[in-house]
C-alpha positions as a printed NumPy array, in Angstrom:
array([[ -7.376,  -2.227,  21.078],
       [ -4.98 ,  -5.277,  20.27 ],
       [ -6.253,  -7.083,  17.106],
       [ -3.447,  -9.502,  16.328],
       [ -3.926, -13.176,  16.417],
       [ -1.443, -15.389,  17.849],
       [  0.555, -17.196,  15.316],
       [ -0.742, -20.688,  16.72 ],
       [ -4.104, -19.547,  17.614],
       [ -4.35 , -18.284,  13.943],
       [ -3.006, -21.794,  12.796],
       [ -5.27 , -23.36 ,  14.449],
       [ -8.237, -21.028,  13.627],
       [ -7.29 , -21.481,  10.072],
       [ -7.142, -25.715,  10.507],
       [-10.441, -25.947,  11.77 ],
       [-12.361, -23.801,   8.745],
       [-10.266, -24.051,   5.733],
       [-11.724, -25.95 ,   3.122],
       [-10.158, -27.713,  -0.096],
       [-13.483, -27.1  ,  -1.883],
       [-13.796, -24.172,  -1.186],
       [-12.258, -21.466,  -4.272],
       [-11.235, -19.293,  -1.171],
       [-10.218, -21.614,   0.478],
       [-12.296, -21.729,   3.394],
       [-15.597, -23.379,   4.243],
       [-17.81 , -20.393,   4.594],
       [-20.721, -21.938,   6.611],
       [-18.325, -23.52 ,   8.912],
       [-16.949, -20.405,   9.272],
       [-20.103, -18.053,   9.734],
       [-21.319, -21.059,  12.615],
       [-18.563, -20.47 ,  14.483],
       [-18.739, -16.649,  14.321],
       [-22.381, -16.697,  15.467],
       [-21.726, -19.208,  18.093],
       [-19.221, -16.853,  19.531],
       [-21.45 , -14.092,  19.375],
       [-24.027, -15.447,  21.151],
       [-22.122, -16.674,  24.123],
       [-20.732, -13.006,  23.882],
       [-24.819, -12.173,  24.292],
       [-25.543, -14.44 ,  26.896],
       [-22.368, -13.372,  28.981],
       [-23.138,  -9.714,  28.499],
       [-26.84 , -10.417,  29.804],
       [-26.043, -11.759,  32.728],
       [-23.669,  -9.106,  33.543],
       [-26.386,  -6.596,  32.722],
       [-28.691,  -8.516,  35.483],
       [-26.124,  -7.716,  38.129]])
């Protein structure tokens, strides 16, 4: 299993939920949206594989 990032896909990753106000540094609930985005459209992509 390959679990490197690209450097620019990880720059860009990185962009989009780091936050200044954050004391880590990134915006958590931006950050925990976009994870459960993604695994939903992983859900709905999976289901409709299932159905075939």
């Amino acid at each position: 299993m390959e679990l490197e990032v690209d450097s620019d896909e990880k720059a860009e990753i990185a962009k989009i939920i780091s936050s200044e106000d954050s004391p880590v540094g990134i915006d958590a609930k931006k950050t925990h949206i976009i994870i459960i985005h993604k695994l939903l459209e992983i859900e709905k992509r999976l289901a409709k594989l299932e159905q075939k």
